[in-house]
N, C-alpha and C positions, 0 to 999 in steps of 0.2 A: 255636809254643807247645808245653810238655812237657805230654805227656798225665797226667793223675793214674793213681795203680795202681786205681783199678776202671776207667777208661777203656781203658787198655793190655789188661786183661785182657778186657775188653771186644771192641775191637778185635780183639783173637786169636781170640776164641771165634765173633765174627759180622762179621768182617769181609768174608768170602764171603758172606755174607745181604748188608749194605751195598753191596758194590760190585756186585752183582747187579741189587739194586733198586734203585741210584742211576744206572746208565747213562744216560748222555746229558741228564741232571739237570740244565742249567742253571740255569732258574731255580729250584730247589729250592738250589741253592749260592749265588746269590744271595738266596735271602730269609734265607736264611745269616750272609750277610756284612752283610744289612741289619738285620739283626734283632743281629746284636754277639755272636751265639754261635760262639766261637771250634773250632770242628768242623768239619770236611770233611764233605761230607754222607754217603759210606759211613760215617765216623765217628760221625755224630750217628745214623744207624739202628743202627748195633751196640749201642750206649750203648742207645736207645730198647729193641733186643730183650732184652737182659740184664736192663735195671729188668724188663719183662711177664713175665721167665721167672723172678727172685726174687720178683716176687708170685705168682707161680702157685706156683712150689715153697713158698712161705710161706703159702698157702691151703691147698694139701693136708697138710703141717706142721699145721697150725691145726683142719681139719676131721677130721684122725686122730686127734690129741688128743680132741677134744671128742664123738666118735663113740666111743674106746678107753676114754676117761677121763672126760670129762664126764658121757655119757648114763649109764655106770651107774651113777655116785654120784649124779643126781637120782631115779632108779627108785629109788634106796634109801631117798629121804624120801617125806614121807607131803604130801599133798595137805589143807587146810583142813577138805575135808570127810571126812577119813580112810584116806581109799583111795590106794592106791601111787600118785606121780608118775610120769606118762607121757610121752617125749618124742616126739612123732606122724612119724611114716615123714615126713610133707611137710615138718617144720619141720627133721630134718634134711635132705633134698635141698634145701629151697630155702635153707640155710645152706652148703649146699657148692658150690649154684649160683652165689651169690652172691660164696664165698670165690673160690673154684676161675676160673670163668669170666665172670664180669660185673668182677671187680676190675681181673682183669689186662688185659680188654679197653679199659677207661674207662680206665686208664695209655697204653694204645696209641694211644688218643685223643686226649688229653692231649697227649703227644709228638707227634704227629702237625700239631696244631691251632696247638700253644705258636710255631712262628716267624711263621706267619702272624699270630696275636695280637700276639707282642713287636712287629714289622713297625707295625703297625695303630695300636701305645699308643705307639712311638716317632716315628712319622707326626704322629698328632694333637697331639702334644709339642713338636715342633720348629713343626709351624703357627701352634700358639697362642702360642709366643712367638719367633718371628721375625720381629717387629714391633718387640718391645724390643730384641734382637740387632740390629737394622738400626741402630737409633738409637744404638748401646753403640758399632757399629763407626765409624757416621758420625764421631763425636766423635772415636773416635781419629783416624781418619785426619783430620780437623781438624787436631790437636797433631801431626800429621806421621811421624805413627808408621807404620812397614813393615809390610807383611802378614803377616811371619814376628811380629812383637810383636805386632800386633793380635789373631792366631789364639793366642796364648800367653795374652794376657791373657784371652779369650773362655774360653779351657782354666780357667783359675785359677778360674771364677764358677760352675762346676757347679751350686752350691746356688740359681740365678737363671736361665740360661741353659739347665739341663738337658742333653737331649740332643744341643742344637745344641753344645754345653761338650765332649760327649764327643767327637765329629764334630770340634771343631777342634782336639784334643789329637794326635788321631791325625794331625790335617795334620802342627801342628806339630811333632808326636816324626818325621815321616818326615822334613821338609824338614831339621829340626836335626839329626838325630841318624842319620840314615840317608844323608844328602846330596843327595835326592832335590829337581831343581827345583820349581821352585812350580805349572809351568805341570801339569808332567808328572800335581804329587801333587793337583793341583786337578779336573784330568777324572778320574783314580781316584774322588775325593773326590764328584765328580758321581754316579758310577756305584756307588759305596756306599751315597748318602742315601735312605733309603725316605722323602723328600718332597720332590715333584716340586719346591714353592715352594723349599726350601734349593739344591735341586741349580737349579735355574734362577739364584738368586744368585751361587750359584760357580759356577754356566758362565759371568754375566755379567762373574766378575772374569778369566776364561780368555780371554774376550773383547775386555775393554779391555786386558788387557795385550798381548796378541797385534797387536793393531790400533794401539798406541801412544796409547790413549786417559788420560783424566785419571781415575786411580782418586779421588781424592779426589772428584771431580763425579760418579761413580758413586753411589760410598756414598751422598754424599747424596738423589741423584734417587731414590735406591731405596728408604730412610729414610722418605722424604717418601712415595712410592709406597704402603709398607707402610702406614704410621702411616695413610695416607687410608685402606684398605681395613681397617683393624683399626679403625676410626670406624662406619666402617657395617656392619663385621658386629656392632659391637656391641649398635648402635641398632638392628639384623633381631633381636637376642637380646633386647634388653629390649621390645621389639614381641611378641613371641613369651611373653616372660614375661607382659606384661600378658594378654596374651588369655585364658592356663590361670588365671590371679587372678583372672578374672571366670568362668571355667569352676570355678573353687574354690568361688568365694562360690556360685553354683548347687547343683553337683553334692555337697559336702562339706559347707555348712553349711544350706542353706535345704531341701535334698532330704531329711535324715533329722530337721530336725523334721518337716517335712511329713507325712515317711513313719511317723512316730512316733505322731503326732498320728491319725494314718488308721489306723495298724495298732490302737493301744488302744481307738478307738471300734467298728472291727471285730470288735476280740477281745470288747468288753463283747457288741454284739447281734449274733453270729456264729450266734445260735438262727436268726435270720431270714432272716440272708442266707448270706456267705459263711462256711466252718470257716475260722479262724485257730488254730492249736493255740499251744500255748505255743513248742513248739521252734521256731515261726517268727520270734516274737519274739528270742528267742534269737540266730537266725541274722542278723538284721538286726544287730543290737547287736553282737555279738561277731565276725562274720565280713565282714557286707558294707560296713558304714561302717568298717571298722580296713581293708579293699583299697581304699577311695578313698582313705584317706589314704594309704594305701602309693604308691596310684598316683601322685599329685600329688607326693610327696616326689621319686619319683624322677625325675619327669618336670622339677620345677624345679632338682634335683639337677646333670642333665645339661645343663640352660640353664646353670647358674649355672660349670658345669666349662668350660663353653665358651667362657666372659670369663675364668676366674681366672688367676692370674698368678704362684700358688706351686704 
């Protein structure tokens, strides 16, 4: 792949930082190759130091300004109650802490974090629908279609398929376009997939052809395989929903009349017993019933990402 010019420049300026810190890197080069970011891993640190070293130069940039230029043009308005605007020693240090060294640091994190993520959202991608992919290819190979068309047509479906789509494009642009056999670009293809379930399909097509077995009675044993285990993980999912809807109707709708109904009678005779001030009410209404519902949204959120199918 041709590097882009910030990456070239990149690369020149910290390519000795990269290949320093990447020695002996393998799996850092593979979560590389799994994750679809086209970088060598000295190359993807270099890239990584030059973004942390433009935000740091772009923070002391920003805090010169605003220290040279800023602070004295608010000393020079007047405050509501008359007296000179004052901008306090802490709010500029913890404005240049902020610029300066927490910015460029949460970048380096970021970079750091970003293949193991991509890894992780393209893992759980290909699981979730490697069960429609199974069925997609069965069928071809029904109509007798070769695995060089089957991986082509699976390529074309991106918007359905996902990332198993991008995974089969790259088979097929090596086998066509590169000349590469199927058996050869299928174990790559194995040791490319960040899921174990994908790479286990295509070891098993490495397999029957190696063995001289019937890829057509593959497909489908495996079809049939998937589709049985994407039955019951659905039916664990919607098991799972039901239980947090009966934890809803409790905790979200029956717990803050409850709690409502207690705290008002509270607040009326609080002479007697306990102090309820106002800001508690307050807190209930405004903060603690709006985090149940946060919690529950997200909690069915991720049940319901874990069936869908776009």
């Amino acid at each position: 792949m041709v590097l882009s010019g910030f990456q070239s420049v990149s690369l020149t300026l910290f390519g000795w930082l990269g290949r320093f810190l990447t020695r002996d890197s393998y799996e850092f080069k593979m979560d590389l190759v799994k994750a679809r970011i086209p970088l060598l891993p000295d190359g993807y640190v270099a890239v990584s130091a030059m973004q942390v070293l433009l935000t740091f130069l772009g923070g002391v940039a920003l805090i010169a300004v605003f220290i040279g230029i800023g602070v004295p043009f608010l000393e020079q308005q007047t405050a509501a109650d008359g007296e000179p605007f004052v901008v306090s020693d802490t709010v500029q240090w913890g404005l240049g802490l902020l610029l300066v060294i927490i910015l460029p640091l949460l970048i380096a994190l970021v970079q750091w974090l970003t293949p193991g993520f991509t890894v992780s959202q393209r893992t759980h991608d290909m699981d979730r629908k490697l069960p429609f992919a199974g069925s997609y290819v069965a069928a071809m190979a029904a109509a007798n279609a070769t695995p060089s068309v089957i991986f082509k047509s699976l390529a074309r479906n991106e918007f359905i398929y996902g990332e198993i789509s991008r995974d089969a494009a790259w088979i097929f642009h090596s086998i066509e376009f590169m000349g590469r056999d199927l058996v050869t670009t299928l174990k790559e293809a194995v040791e490319r997939s960040p899921s174990e379930r994908f790479a286990e399909f295509l070891q098993g097509i490495v397999g029957t052809l190696t063995s001289g077995g019937n890829l057509k009675l593959y497909f489908l044993n495996r079809s049939e395989y998937y589709a049985q285990a994407n039955r019951v993980h659905v039916k664990s999912v919607i098991q799972q929903m039901a239980l947090f809807a009966e934890a809803y109707v409790v905790m979200a709708v029956a717990l803050p009349i409850f709690a409502m109904i207690i705290a008002v009678i509270t607040f009326w005779v609080s002479g007697s017993g306990m102090v309820l001030e106002e800001i508690h009410l307050y807190g209930m209404v405004f903060v603690m019933f709006p985090l149940i519902q946060v919690f529950f949204c997200y909690i069915f959120l991720s049940l319901s990402n874990e069936v869908a199918v776009d």
